[in-house]
DSSP file (Angstrom, degrees, kcal/mol; ACC not computed):
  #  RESIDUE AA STRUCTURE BP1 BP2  ACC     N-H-->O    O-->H-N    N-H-->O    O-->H-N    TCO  KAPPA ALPHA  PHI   PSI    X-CA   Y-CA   Z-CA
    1    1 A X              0   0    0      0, 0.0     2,-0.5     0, 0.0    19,-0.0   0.000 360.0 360.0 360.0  96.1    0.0    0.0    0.0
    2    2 A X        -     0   0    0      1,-0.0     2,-0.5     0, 0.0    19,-0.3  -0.763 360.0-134.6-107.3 145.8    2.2    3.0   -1.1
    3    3 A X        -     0   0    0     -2,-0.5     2,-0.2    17,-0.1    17,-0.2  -0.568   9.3-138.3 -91.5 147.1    0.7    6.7   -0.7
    4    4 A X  E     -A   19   0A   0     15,-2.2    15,-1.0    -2,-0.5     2,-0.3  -0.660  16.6-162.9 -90.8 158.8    1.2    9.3   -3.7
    5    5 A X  E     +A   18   0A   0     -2,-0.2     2,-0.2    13,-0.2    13,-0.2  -0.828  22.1 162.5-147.9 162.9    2.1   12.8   -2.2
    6    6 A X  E     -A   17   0A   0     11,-0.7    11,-0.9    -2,-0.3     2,-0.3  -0.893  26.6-134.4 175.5 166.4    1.4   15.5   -4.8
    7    7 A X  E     +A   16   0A   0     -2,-0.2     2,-0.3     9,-0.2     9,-0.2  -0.829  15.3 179.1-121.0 152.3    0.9   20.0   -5.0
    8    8 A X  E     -A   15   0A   0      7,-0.7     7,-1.7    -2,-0.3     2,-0.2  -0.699   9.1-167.5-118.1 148.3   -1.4   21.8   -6.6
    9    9 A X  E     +A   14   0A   0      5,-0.3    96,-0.2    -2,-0.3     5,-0.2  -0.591  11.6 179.5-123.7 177.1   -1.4   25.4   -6.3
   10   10 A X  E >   -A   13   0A   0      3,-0.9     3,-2.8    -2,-0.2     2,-0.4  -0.584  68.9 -53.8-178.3 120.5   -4.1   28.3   -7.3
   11   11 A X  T 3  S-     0   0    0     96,-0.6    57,-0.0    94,-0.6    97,-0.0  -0.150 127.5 -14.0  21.5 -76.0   -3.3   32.0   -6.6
   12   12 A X  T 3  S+     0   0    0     -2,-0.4    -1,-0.3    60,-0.1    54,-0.1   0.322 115.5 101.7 -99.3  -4.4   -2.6   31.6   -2.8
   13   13 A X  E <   +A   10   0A   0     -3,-2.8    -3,-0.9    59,-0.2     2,-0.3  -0.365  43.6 179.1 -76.3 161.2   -3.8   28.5   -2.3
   14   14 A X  E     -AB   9  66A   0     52,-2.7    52,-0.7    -5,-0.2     2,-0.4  -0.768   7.2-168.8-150.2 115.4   -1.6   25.4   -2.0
   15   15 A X  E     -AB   8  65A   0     -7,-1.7    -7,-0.7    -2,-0.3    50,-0.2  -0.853   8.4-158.4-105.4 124.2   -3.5   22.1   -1.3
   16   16 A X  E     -AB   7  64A   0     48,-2.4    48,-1.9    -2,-0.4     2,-0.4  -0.557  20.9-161.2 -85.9 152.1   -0.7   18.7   -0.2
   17   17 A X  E     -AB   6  63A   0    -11,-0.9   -11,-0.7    46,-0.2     2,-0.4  -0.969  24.2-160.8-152.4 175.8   -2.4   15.7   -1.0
   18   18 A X  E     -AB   5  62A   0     44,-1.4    44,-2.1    -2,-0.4     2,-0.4  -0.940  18.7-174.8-156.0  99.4   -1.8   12.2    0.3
   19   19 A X  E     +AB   4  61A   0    -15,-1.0   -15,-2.2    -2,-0.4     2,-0.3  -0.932  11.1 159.9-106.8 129.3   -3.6    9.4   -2.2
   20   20 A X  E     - B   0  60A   0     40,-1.5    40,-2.7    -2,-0.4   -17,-0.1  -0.952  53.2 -79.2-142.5 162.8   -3.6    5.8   -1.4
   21   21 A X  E    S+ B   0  59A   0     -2,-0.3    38,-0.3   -19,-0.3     2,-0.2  -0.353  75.2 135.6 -68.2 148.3   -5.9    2.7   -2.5
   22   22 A X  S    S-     0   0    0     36,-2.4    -1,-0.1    -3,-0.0    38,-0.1  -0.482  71.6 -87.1-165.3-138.9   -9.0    3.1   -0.3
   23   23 A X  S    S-     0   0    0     -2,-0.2    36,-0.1    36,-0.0    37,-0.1   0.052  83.5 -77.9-136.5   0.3  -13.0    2.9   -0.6
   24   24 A X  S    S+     0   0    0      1,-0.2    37,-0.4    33,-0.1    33,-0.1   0.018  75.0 158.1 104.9 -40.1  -13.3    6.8   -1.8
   25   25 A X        -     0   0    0     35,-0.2    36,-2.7     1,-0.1     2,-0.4   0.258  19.0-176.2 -45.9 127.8  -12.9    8.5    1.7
   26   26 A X  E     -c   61   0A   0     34,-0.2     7,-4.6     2,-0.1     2,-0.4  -0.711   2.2-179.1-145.7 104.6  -11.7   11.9    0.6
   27   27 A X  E     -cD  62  32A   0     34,-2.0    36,-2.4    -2,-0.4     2,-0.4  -0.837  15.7-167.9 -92.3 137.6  -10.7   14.7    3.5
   28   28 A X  E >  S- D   0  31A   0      3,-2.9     3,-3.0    -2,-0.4    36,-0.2  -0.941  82.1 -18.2-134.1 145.6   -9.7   17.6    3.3
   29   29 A X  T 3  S-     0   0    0     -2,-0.4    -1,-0.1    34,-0.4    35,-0.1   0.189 121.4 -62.4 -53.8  59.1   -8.4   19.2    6.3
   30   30 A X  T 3  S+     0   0    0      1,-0.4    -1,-0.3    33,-0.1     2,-0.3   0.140 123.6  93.0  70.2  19.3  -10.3   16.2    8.7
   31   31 A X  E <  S-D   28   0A   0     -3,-3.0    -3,-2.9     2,-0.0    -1,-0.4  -0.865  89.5-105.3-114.1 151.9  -13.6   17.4    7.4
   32   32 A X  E >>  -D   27   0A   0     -2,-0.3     4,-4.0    -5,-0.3     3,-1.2  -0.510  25.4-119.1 -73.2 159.3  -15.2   15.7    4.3
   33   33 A X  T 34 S+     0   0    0     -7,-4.6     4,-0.1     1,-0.2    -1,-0.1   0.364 110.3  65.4 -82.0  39.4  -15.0   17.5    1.4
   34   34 A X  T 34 S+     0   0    0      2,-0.1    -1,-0.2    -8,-0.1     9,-0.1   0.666 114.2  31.8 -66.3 -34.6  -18.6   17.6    1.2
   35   35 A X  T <4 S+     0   0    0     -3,-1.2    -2,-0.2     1,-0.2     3,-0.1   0.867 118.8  46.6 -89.0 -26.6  -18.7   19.4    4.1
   36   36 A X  S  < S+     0   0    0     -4,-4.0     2,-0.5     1,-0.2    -1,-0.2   0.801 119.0  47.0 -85.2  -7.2  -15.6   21.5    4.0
   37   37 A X  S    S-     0   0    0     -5,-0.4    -1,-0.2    -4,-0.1    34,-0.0  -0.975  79.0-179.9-118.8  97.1  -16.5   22.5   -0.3
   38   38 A X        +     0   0    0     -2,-0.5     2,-0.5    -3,-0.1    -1,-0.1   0.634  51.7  71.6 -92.1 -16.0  -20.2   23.2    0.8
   39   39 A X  S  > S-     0   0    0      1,-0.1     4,-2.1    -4,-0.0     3,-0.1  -0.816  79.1-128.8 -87.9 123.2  -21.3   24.1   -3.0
   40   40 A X  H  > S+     0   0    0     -2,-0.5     4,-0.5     1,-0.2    -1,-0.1   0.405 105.4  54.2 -74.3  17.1  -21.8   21.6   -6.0
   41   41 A X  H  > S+     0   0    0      2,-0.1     4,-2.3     3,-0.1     5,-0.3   0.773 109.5  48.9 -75.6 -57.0  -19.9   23.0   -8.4
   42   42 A X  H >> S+     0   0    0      1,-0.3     4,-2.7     2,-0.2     3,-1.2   0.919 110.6  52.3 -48.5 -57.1  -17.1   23.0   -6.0
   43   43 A X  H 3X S+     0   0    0     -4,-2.1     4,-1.6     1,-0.3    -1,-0.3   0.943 114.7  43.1 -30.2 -63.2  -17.8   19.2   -5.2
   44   44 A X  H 3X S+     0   0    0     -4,-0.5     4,-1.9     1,-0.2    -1,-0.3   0.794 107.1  58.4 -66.4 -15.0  -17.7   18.4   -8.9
   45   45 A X  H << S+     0   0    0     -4,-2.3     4,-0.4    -3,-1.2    -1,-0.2   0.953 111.5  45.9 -72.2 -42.0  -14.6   20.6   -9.6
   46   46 A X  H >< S+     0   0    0     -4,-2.7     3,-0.8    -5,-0.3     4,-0.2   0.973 115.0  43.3 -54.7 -74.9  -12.9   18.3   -7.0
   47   47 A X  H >X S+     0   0    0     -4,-1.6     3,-5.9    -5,-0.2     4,-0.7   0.857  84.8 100.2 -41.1 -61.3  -14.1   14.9   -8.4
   48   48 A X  H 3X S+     0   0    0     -4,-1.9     4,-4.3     1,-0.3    -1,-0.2   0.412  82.4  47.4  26.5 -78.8  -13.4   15.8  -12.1
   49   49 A X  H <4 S+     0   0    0     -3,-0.8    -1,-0.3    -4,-0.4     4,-0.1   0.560 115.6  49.2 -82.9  -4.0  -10.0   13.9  -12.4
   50   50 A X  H X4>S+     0   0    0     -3,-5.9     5,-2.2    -4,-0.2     3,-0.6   0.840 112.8  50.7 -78.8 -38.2  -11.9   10.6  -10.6
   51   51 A X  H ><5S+     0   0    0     -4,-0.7     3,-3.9     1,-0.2    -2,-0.2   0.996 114.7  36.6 -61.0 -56.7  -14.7   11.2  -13.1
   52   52 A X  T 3<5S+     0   0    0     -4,-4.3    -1,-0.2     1,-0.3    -3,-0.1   0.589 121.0  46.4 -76.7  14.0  -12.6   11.2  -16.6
   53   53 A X  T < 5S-     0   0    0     -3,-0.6    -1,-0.3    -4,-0.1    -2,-0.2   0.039 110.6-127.3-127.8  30.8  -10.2    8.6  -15.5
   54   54 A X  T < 5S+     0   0    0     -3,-3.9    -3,-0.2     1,-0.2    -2,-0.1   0.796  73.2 110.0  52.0  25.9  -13.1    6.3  -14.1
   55   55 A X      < +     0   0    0     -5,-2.2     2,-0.5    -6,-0.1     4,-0.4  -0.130  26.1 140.3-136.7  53.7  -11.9    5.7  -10.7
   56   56 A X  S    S+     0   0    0     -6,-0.3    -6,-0.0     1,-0.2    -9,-0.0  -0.834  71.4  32.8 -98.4 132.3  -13.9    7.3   -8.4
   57   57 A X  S    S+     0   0    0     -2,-0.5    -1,-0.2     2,-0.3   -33,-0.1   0.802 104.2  80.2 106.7  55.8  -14.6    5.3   -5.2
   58   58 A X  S    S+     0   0    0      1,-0.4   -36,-2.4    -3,-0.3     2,-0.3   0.313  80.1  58.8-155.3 -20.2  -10.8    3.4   -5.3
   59   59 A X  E    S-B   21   0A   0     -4,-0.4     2,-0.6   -38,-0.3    -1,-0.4  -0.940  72.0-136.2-115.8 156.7   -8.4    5.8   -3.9
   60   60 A X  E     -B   20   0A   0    -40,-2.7   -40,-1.5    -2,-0.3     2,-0.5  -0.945  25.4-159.2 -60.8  87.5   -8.3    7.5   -0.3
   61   61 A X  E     -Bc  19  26A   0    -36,-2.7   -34,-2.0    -2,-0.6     2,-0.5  -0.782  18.6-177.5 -94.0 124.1   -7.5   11.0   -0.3
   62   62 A X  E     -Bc  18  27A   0    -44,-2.1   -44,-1.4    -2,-0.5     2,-0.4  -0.982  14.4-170.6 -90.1 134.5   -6.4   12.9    2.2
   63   63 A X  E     -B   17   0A   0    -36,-2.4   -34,-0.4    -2,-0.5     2,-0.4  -0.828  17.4-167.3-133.4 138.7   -5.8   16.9    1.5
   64   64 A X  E     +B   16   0A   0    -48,-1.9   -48,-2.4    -2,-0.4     2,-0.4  -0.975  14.9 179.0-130.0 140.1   -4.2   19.7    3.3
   65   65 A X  E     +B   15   0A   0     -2,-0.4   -50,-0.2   -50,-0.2     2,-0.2  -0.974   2.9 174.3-139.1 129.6   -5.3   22.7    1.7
   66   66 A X  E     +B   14   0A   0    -52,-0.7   -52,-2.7    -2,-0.4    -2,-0.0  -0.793  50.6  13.4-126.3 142.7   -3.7   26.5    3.5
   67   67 A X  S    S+     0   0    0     -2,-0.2   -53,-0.2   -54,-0.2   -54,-0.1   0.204  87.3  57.9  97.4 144.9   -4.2   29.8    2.2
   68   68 A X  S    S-     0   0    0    -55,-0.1    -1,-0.1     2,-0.0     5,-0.1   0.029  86.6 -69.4  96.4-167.3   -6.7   31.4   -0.9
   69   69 A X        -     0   0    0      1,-0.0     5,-0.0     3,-0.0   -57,-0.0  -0.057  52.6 -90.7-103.9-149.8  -10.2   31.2   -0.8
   70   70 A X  S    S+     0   0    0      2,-0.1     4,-0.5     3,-0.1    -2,-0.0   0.564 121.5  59.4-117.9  14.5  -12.2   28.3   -1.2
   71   71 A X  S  > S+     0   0    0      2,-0.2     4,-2.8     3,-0.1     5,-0.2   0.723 114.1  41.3 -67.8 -48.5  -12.7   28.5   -4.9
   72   72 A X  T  4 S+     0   0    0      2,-0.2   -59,-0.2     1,-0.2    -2,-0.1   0.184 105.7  60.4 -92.7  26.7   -8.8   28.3   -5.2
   73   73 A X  T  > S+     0   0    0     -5,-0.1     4,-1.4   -60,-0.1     3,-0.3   0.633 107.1  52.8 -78.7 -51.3   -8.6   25.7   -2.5
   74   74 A X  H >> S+     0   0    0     -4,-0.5     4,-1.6     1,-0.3     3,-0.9   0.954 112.3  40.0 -68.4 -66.8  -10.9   23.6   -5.2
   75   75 A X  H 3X S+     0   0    0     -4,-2.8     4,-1.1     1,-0.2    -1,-0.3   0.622 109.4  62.1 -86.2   4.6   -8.7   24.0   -8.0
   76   76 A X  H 3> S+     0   0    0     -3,-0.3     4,-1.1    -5,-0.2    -2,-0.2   0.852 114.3  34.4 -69.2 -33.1   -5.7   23.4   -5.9
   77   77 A X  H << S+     0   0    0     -4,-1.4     4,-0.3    -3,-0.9    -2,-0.2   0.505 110.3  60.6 -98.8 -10.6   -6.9   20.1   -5.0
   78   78 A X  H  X S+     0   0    0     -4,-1.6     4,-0.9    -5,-0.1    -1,-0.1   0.889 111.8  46.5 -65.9 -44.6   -8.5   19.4   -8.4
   79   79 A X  H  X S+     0   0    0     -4,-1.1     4,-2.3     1,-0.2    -2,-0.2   0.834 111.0  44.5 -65.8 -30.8   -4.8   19.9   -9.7
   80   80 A X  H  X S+     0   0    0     -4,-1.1     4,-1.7     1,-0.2    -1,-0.2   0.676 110.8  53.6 -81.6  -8.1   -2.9   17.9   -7.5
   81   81 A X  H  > S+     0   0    0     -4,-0.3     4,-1.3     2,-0.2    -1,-0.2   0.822 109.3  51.5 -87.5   5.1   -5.3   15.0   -7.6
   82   82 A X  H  X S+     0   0    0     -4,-0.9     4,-1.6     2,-0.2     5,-0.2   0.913 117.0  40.2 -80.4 -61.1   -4.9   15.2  -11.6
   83   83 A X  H  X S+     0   0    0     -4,-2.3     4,-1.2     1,-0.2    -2,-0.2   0.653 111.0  54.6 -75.0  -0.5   -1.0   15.1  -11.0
   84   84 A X  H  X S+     0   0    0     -4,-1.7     4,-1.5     2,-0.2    -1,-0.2   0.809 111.5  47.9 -92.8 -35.5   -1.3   12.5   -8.2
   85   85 A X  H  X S+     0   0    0     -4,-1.3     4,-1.9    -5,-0.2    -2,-0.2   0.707 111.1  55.4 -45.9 -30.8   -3.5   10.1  -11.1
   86   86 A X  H  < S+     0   0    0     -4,-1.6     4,-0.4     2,-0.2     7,-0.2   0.927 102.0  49.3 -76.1 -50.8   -0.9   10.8  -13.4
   87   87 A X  H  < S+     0   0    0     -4,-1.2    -2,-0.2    -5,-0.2    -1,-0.2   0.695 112.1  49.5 -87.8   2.2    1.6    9.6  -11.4
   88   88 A X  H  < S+     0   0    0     -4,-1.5     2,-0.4     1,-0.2    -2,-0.2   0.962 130.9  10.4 -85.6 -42.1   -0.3    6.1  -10.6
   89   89 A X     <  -     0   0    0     -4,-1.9     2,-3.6     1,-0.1     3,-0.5  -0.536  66.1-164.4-143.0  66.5   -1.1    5.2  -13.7
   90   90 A X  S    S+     0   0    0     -4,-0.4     4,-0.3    -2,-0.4     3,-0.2   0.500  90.5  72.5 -40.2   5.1    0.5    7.3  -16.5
   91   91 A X  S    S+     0   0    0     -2,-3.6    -1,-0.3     1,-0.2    -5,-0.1   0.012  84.5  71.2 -93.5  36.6   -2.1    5.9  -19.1
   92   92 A X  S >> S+     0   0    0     -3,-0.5     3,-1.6    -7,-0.1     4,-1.0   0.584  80.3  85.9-163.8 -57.9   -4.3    8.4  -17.0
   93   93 A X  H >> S+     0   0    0      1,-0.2     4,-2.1    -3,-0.2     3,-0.9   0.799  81.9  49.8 -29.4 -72.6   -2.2   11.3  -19.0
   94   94 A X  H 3> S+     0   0    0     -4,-0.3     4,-1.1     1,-0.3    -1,-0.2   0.654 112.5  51.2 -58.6 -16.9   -4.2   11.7  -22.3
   95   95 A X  H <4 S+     0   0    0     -3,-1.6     4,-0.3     2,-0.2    -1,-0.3   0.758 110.0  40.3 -34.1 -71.3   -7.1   12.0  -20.4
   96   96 A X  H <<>S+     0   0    0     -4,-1.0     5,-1.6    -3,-0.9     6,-0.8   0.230 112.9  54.4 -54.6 -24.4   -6.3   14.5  -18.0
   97   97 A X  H >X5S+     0   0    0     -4,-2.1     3,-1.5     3,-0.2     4,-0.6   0.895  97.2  63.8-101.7 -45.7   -4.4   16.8  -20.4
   98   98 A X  T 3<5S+     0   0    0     -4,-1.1    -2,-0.1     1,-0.4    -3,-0.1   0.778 107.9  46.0 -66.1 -25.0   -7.4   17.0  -23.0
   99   99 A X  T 345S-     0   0    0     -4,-0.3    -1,-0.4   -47,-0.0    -2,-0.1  -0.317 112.5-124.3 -90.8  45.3   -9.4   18.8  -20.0
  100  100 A X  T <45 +     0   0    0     -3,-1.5    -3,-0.2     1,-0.2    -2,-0.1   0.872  67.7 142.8  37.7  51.9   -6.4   21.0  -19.3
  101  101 A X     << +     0   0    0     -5,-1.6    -1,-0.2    -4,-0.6    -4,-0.2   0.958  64.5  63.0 -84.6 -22.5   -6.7   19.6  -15.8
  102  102 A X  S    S+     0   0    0     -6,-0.8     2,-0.8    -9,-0.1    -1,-0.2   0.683  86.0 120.2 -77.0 -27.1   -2.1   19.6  -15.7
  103  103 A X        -     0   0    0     -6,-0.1     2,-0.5     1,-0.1   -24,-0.0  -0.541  60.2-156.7 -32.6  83.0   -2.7   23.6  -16.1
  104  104 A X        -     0   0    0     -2,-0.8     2,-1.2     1,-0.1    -1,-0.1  -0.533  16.4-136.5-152.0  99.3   -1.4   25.3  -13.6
  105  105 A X        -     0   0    0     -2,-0.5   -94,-0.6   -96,-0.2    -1,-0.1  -0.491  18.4-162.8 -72.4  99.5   -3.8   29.0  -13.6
  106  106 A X        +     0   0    0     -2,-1.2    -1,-0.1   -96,-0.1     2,-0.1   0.313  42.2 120.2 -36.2 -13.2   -1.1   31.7  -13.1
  107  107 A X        +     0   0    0      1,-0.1   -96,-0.6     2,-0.0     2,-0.3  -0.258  33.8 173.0 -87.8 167.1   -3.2   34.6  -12.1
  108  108 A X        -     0   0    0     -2,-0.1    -1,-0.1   -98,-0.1    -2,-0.1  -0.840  43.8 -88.1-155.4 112.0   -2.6   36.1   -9.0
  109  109 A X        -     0   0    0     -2,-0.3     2,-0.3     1,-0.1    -2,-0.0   0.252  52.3-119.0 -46.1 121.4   -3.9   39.2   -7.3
  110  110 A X        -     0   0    0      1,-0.1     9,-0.2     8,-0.0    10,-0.1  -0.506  30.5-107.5 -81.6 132.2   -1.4   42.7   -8.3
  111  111 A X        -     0   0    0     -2,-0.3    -1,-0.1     1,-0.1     2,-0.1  -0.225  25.3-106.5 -50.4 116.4    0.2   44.3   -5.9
  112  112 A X        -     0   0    0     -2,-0.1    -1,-0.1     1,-0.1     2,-0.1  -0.152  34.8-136.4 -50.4 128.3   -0.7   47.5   -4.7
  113  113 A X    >   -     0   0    0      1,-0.1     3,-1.0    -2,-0.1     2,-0.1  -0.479  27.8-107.0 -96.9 140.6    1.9   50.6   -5.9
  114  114 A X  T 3  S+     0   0    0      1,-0.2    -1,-0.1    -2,-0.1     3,-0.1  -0.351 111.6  34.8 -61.1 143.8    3.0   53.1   -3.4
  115  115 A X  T 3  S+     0   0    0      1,-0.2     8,-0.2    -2,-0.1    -1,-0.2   0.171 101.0 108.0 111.6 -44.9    1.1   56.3   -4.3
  116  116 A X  S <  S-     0   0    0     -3,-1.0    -1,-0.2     6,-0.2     6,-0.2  -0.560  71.1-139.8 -20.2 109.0   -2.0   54.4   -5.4
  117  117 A X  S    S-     0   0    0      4,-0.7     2,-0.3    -2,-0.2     5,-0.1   0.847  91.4 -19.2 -65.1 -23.4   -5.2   54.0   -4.1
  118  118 A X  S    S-     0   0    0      3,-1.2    -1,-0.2    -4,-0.1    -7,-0.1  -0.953 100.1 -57.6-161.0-178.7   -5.1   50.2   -5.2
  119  119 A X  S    S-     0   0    0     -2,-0.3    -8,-0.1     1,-0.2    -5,-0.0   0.738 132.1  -2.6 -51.8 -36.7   -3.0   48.2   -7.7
  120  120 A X  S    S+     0   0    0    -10,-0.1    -1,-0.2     2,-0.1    -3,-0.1   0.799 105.6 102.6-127.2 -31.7   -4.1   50.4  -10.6
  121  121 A X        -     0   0    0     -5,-0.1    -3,-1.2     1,-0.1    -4,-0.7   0.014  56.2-157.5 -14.8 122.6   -6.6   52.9   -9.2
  122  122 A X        -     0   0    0     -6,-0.2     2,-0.2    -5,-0.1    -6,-0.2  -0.560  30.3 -99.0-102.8-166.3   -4.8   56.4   -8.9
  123  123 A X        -     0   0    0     -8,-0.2    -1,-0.1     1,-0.2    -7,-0.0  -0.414  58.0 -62.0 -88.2-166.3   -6.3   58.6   -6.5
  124  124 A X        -     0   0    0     -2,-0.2     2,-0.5     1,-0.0    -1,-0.2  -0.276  46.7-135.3 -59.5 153.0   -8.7   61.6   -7.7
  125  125 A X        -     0   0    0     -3,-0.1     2,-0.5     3,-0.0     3,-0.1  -0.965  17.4-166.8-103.4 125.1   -7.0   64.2   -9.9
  126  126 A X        -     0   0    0     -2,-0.5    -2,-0.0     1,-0.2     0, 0.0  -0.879   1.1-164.8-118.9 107.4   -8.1   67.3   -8.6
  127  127 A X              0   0    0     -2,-0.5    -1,-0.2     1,-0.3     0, 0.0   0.889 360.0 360.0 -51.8 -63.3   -7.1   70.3  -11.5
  128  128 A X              0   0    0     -3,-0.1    -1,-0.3     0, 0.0    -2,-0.0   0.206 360.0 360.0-121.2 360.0   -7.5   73.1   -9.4
């Protein structure tokens, strides 16, 4: 019984994930994620890489997820359980890449400038 250990990141979030052969059980930071992802998108965003690679119910997850909101907590852990599939069963790949799940979404909130009322916002011009 060997565990997979995997990252996924999303703007601040960063979800660790721990997969091993199981019944399904999937936690995320000791809550299930039904209950810690209280919305069903989010649930299905999560599930995704069990749905297209047909194995949902066969691995154990365990998650730690720090950081972000819980939208990027959801696609933190949608990504590492994509690269944690990949790396049991690398016929898993063509799958997983045709839904861009191996994507790794770069944005990230910009940083507020000295000067600035917020990252691009100036303050008021006042002429006179």
């Amino acid at each position: 019984m060997s565990t997979t250990h995997t990252i996924g990141r999303r703007k601040t979030a960063i979800a660790r994930i721990y997969v091993q052969p199981g019944t399904g059980n999937i936690t995320v930071n000791g809550k299930p994620y039904t209950e810690y992802f209280p919305t069903l998108i989010l649930q299905k965003l999560v599930l995704k890489p069990f749905e297209l690679t047909s194995t949902l119910g066969t691995y154990d997850v365990n998650v730690n997820v720090i950081g972000g909101g819980i939208t990027g907590q959801a696609d933190a852990v949608k990504l590492a359980l994509a690269r944690a599939l990949d790396k049991i069963n690398p016929e898993f790949h063509s799958a997983l890449k045709a839904e861009a799940l191996f994507t790794r979404d770069p944005r990230m909130v910009e940083r507020k400038k000295f000067g600035q009322r917020k990252a691009r916002r100036r303050f008021q011009f006042s002429k006179r």
